[in-house]
C-alpha positions as a Markdown table, in Angstrom:
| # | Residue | x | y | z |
|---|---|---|---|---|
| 1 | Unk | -26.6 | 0.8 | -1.6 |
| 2 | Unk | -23.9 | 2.2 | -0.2 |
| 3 | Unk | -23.1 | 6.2 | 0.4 |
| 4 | Unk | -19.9 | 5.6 | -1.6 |
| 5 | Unk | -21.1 | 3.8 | -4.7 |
| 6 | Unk | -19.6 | 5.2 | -8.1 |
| 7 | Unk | -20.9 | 5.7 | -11.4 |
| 8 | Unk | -19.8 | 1.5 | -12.4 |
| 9 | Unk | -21.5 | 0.7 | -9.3 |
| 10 | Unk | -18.6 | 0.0 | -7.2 |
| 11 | Unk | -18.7 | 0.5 | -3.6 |
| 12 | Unk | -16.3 | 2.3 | -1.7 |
| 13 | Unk | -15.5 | 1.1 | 1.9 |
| 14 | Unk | -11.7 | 1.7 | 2.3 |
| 15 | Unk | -9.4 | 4.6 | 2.6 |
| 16 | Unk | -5.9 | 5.0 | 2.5 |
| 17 | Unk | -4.6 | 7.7 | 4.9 |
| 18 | Unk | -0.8 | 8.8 | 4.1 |
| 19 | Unk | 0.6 | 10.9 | 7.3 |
| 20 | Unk | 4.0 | 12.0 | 5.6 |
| 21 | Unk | 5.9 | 11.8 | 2.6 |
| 22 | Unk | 9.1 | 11.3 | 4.2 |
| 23 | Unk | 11.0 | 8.1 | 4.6 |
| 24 | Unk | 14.3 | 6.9 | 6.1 |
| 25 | Unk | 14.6 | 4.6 | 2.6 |
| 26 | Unk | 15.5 | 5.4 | -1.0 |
| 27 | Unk | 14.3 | 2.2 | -2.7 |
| 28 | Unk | 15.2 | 2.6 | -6.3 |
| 29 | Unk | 11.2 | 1.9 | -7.3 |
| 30 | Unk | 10.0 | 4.5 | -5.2 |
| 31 | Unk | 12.1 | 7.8 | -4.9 |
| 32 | Unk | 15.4 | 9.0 | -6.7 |
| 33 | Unk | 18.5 | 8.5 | -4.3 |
| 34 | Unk | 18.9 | 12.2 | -4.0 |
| 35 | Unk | 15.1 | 11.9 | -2.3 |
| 36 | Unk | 11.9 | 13.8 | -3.5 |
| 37 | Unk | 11.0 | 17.3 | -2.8 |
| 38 | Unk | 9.6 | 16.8 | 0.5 |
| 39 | Unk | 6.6 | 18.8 | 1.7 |
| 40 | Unk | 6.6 | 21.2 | 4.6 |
| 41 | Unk | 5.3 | 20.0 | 7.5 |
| 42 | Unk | 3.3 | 22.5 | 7.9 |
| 43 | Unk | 1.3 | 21.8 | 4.7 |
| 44 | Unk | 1.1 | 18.0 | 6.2 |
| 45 | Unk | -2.8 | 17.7 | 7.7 |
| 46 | Unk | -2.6 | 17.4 | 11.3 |
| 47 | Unk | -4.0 | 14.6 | 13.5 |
| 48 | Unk | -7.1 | 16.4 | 14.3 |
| 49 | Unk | -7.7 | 16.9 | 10.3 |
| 50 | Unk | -6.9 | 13.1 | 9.4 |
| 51 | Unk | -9.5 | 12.5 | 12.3 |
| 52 | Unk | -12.3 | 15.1 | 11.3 |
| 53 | Unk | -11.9 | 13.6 | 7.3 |
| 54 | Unk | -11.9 | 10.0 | 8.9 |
| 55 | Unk | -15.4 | 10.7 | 10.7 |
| 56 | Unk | -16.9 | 12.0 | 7.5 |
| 57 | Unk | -15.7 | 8.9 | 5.6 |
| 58 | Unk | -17.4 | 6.8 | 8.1 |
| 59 | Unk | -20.5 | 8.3 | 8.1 |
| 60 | Unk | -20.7 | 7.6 | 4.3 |
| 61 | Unk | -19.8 | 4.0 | 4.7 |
| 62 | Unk | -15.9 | 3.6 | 5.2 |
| 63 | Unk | -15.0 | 0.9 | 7.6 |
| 64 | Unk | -11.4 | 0.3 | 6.8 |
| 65 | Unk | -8.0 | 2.4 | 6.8 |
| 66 | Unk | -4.6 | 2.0 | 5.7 |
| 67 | Unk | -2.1 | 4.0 | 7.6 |
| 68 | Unk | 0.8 | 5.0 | 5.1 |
| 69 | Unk | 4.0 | 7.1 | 4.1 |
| 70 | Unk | 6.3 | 7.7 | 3.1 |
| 71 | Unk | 7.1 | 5.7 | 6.2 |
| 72 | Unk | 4.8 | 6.2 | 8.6 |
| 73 | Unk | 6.8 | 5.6 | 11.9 |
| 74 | Unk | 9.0 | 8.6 | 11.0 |
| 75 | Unk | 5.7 | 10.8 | 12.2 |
| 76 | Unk | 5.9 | 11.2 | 15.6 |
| 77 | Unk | 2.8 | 10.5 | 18.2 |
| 78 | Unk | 1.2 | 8.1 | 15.6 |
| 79 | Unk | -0.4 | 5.6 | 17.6 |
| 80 | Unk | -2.3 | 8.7 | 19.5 |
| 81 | Unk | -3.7 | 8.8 | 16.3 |
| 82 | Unk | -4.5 | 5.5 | 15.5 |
| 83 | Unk | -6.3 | 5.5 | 18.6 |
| 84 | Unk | -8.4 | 8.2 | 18.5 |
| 85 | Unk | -9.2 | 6.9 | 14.8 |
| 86 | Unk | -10.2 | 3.5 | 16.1 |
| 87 | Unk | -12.5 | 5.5 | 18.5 |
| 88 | Unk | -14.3 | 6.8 | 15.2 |
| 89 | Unk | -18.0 | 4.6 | 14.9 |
| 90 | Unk | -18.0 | 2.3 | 11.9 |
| 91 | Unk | -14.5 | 2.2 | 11.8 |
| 92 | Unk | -13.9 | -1.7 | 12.2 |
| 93 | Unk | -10.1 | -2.3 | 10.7 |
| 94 | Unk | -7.0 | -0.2 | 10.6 |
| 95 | Unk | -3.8 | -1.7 | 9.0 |
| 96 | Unk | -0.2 | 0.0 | 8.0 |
| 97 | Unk | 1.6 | -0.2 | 5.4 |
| 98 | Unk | 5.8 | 0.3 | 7.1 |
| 99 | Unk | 9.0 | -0.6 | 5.5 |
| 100 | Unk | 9.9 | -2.0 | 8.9 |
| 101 | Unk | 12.9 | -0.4 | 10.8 |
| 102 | Unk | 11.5 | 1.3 | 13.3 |
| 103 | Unk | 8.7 | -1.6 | 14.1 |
| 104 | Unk | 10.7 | -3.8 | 16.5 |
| 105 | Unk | 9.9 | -0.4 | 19.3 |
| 106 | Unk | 7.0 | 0.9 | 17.9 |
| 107 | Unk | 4.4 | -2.3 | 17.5 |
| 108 | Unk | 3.2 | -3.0 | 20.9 |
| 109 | Unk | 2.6 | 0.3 | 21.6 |
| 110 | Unk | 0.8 | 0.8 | 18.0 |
| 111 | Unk | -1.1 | -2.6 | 18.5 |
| 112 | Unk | -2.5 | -1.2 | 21.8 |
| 113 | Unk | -3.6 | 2.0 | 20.2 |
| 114 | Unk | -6.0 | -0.2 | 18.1 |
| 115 | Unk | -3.9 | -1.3 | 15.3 |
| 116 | Unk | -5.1 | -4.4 | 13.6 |
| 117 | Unk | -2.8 | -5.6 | 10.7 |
| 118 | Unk | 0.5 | -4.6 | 8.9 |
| 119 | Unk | 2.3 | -5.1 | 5.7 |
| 120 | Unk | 6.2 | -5.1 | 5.8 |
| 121 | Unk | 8.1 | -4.0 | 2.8 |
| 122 | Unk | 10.9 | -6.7 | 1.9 |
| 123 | Unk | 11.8 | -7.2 | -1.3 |
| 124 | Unk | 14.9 | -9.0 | -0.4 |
| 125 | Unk | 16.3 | -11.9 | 1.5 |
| 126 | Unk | 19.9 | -10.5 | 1.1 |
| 127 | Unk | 21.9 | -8.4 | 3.2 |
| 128 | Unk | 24.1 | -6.6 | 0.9 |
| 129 | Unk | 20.9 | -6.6 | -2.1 |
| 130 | Unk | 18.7 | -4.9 | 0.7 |
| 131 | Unk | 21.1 | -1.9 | 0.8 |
| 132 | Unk | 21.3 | -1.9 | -2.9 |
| 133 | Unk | 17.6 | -2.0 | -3.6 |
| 134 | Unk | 16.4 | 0.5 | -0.4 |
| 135 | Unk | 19.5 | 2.6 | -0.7 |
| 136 | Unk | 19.7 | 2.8 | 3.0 |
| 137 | Unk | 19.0 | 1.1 | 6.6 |
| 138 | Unk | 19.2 | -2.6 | 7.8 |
| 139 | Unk | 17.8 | -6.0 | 6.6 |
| 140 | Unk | 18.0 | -7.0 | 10.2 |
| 141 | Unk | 16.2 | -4.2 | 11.7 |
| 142 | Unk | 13.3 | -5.3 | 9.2 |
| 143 | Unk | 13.2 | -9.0 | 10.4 |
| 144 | Unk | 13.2 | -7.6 | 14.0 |
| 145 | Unk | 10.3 | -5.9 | 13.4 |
| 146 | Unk | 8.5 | -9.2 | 11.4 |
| 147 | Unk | 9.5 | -10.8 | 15.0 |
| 148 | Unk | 7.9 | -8.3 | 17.1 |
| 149 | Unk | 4.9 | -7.9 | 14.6 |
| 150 | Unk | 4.0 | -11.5 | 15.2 |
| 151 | Unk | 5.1 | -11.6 | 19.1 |
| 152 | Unk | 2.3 | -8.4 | 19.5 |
| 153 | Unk | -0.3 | -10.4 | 17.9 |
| 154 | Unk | -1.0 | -8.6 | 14.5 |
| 155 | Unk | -2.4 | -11.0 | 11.7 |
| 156 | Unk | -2.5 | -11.7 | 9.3 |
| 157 | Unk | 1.2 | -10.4 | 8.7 |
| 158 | Unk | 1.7 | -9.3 | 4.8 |
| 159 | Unk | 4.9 | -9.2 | 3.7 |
| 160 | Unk | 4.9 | -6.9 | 0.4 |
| 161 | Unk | 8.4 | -8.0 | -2.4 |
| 162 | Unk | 8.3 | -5.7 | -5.4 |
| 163 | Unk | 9.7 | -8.4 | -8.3 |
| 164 | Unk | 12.4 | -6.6 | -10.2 |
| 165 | Unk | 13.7 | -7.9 | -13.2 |
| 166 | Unk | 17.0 | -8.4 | -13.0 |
| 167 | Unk | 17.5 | -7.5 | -9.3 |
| 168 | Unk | 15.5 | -10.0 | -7.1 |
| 169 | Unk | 13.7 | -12.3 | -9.5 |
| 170 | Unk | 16.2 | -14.8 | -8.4 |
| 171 | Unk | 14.7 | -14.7 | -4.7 |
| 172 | Unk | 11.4 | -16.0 | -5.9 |
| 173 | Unk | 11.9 | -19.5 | -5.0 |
| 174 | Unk | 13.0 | -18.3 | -1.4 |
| 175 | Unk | 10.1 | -16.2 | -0.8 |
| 176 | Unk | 7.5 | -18.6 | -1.7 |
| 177 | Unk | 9.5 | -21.4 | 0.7 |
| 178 | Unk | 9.6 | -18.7 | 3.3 |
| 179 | Unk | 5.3 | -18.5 | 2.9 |
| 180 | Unk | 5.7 | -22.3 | 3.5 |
| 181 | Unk | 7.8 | -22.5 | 6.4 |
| 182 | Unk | 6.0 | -19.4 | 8.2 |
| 183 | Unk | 2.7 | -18.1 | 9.4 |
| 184 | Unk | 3.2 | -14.7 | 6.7 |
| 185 | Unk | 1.3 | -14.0 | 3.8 |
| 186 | Unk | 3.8 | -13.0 | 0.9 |
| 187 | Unk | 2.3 | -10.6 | -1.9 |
| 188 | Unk | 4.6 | -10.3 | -4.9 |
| 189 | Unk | 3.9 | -6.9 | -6.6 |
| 190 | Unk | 4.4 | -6.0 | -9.7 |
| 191 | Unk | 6.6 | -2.4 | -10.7 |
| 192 | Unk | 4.3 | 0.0 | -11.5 |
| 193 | Unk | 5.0 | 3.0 | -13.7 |
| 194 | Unk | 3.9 | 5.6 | -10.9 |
| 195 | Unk | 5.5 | 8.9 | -11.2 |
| 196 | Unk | 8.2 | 7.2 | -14.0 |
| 197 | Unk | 8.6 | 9.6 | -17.2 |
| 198 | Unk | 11.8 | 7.6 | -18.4 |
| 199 | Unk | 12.1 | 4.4 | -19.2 |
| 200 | Unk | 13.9 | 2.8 | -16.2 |
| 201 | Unk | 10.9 | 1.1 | -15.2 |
| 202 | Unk | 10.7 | -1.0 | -18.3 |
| 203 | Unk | 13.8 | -2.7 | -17.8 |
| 204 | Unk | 13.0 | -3.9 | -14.0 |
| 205 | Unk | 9.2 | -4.6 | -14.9 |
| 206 | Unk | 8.3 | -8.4 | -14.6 |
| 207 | Unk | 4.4 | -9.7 | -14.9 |
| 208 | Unk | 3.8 | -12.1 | -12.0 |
| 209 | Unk | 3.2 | -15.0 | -14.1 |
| 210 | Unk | 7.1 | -15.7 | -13.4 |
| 211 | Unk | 6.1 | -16.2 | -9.8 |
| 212 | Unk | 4.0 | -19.6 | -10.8 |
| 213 | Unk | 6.4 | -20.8 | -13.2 |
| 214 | Unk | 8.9 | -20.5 | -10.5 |
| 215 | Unk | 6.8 | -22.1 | -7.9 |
| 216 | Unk | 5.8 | -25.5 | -10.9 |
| 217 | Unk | 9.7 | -25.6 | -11.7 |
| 218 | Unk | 10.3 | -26.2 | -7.8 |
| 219 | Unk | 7.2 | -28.6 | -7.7 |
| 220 | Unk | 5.2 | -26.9 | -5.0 |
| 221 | Unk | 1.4 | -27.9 | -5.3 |
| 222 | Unk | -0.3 | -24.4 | -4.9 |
| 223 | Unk | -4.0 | -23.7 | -4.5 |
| 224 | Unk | -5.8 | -20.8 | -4.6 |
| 225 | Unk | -7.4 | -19.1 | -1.5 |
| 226 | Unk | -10.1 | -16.9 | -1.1 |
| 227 | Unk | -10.2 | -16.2 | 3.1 |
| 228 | Unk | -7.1 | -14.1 | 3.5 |
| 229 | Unk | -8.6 | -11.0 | 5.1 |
| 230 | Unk | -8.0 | -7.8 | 4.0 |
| 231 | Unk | -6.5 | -9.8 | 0.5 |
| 232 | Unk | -8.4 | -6.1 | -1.6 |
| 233 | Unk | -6.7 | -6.8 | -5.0 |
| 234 | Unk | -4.4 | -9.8 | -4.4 |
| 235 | Unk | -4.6 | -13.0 | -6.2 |
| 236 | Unk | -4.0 | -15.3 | -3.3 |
| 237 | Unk | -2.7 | -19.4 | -3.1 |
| 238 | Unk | -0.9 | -21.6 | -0.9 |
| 239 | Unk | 1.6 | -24.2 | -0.6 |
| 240 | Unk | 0.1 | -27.6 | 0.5 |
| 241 | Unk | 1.0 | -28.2 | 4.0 |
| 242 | Unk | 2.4 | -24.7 | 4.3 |
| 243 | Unk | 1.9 | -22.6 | 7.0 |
| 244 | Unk | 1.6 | -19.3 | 5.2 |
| 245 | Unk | 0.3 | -18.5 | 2.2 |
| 246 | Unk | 1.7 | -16.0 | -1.0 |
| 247 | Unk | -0.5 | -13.4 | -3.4 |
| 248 | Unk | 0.0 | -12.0 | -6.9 |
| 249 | Unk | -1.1 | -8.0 | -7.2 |
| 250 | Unk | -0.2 | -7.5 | -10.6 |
| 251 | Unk | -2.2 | -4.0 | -11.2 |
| 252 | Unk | 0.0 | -3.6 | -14.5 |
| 253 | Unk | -0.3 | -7.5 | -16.5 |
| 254 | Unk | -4.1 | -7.7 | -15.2 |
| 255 | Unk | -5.7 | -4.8 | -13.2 |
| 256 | Unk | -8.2 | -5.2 | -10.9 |
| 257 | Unk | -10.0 | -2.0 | -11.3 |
| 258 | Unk | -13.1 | -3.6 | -11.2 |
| 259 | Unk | -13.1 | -4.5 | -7.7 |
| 260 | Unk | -11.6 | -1.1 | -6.5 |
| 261 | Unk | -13.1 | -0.2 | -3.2 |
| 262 | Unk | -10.9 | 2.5 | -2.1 |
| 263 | Unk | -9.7 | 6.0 | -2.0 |
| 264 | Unk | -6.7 | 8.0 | -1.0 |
| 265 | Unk | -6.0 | 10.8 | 1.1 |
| 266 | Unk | -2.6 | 11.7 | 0.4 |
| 267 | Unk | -0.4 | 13.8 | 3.4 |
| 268 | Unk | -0.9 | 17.1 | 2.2 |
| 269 | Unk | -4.3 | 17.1 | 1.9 |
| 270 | Unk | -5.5 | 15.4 | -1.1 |
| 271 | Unk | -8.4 | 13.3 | -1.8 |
| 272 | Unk | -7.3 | 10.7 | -4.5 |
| 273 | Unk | -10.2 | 8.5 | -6.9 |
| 274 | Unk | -6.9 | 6.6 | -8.6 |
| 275 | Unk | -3.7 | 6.0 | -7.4 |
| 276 | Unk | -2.4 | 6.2 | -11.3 |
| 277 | Unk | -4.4 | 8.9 | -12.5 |
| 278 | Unk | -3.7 | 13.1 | -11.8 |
| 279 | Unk | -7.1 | 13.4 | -10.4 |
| 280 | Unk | -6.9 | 15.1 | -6.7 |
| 281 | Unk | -9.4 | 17.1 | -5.0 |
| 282 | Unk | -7.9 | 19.3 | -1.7 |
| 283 | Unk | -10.3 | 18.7 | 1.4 |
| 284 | Unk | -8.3 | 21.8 | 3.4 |
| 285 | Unk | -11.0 | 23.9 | 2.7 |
| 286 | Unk | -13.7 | 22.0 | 3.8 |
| 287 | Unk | -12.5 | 21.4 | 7.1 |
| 288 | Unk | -14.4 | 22.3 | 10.1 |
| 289 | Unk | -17.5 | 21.7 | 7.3 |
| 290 | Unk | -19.0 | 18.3 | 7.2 |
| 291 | Unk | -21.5 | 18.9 | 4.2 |
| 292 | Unk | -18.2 | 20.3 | 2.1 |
| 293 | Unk | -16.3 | 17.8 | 3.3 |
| 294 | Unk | -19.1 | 14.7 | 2.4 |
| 295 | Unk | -19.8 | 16.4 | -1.4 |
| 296 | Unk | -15.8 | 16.2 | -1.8 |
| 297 | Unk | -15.8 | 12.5 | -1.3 |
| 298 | Unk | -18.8 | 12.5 | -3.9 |
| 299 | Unk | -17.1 | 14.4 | -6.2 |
| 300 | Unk | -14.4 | 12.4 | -5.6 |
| 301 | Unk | -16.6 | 9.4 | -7.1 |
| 302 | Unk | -18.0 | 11.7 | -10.0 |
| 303 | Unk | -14.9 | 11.8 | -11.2 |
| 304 | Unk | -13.2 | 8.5 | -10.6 |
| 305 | Unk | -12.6 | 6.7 | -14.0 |
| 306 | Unk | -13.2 | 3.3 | -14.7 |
| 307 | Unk | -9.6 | 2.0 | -14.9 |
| 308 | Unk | -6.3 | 3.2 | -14.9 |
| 309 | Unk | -4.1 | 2.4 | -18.3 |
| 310 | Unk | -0.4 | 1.3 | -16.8 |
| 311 | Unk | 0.0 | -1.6 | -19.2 |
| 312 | Unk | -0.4 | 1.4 | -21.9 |
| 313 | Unk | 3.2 | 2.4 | -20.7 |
| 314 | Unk | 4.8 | -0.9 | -21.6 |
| 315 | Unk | 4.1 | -0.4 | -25.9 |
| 316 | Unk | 4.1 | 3.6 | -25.3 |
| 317 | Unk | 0.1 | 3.5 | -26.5 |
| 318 | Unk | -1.6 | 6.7 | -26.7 |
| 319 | Unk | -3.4 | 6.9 | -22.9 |
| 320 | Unk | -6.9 | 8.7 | -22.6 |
| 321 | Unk | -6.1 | 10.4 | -19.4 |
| 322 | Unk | -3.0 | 12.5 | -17.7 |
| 323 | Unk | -1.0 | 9.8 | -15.4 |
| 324 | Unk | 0.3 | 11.5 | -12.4 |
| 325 | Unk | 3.7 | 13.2 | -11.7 |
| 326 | Unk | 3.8 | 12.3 | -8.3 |
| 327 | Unk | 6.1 | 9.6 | -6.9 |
| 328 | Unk | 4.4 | 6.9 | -5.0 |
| 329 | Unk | 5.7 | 7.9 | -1.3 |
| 330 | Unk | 4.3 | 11.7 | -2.5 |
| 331 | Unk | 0.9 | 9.8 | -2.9 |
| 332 | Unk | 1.5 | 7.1 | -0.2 |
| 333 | Unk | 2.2 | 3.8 | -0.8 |
């Protein structure tokens, strides 16, 4: 059994390595308008600490990364990085999670470093709803970037759409046509109640069952899939005769904490057992110290609960645990 095997007997294999908690995007799920309290970049980890925790990780069994933000393109020099972390041994995939506007320059150079994979942030098809929803920046700089992600050879490309009641639940149809007509992978995500203490995020919450009532109104025959790599906790189908396919993560209506494989190393520092949960343990410290640096990804595992309780915060129930304060581009995304 694996290094990295909880107390539920899950095994870990996957981190998820934040390298800033800026962005050049408000979108209204993720940070207020007026932007989050942005750390100093000299409490970010450097490259040389993201590599050092990274070669610890792999010696207990991780073989998959996530590079995230924030938006990670705003970091300078990070396809050095992503190089020197595909050097790591036992290191076998490294995706990104980008909101896309910078992409269109950055992804041949970033494929050649040893990126595999990306997911694009677009949660609309709209011009003038893009700039309502992100706050900021250019639809068209993001479909640039979907272009160049596909001309450089990245695959499979995931496109991530938060649903928002209300705002973009209209667009359904559209996405799920545009998983048909193209070789991209659409994931619908549900809103989650990350960092939230008011009750905005009830009135734009929307379970993903609205995604296959949409797809039977339009009469698209859908079948589920179980071969798109890197799916983790997505709920995957396809459109007959499409060339792409569409997922469900709906961590709020039906979590997959069961399955979890994966931890989080946040930009400042912070090993993470639960994205939800305030849990963090800081692996500053140990660096420069492999033994403290393996027994903080153990602790890391003592301490990881068994699931998080965000459908709790949709009929105010009573929660066992204290939910994090952090916005989700403060924990990375």
């Amino acid at each position: 059994m694996s290094a990295l095997t909880d107390r539920f007997g899950r095994v870990h294999d996957y981190l998820r390595i934040s390298v800033t908690d800026r962005c050049n995007l408000r979108c209204l799920y993720c940070m207020p308008e007026e932007g989050v309290e942005f750390a100093p970049s000299s409490d970010l980890l450097t490259y040389e600490a993201i590599v050092e925790v990274v070669e610890t990780a792999a010696s207990l069994g991780i073989s998959k990364l996530r590079i995230t933000g924030g938006e990670p393109l705003v970091r300078p020099g990070l396809d050095g990085l992503i190089s020197q972390l595909s050097a790591i041994p036992g290191i076998k995939d490294i995706s990104m999670t980008t909101n896309g506007i910078m992409l269109a320059e950055r992804a041949e150079a970033l494929r050649s470093a040893g990126l595999n994979r990306v997911n694009i942030s677009l949660d609309t098809l709209d011009p003038a709803r893009f700039r309502m929803i992100a706050r900021r920046g250019d639809l068209k700089r993001v479909m640039e970037g979907i272009e160049a992600a596909v001309r450089v050879g990245f695959g499979p490309i995931k496109l991530n759409c938060v649903l928002l009641k209300g705002i973009n639940e209209d667009e359904i149809a559209s996405f799920l046509k545009m998983s048909f007509d193209q070789p991209l992978h659409v994931r619908f995500i549900e809103y989650m109640p990350i960092g939230h203490a008011d009750e905005n995020w009830k009135t734009h919450y929307l379970p993903l069952s609205r995604v296959l009532e949409i797809a039977e109104q339009q009469q698209f025959q859908v079948a589920r899939l179980h071969d798109i790599v890197g799916n983790g906790p997505s709920e995957d189908y396809r459109i007959a005769g499409g060339k792409g396919s569409f997922g469900l993560i709906h961590p709020v209506s039906d979590h997959f904490c069961e399955r979890c494989n994966r931890l989080r190393l946040t930009a400042d520092g912070s090993l993470k057992p639960c994205l939800y949960w305030v849990d963090e343990l800081n692996v500053k410290n140990a660096l420069g110290d492999a033994s403290a640096l393996r027994e903080l990804f153990m602790r890391a595992l003592d301490i990881k609960p068994l699931n998080h309780e965000m459908a709790a915060k949709l009929s105010d129930e009573a929660q066992s645990h204290e939910p994090t304060a952090r916005r989700m581009s403060q924990i990375g995304g």
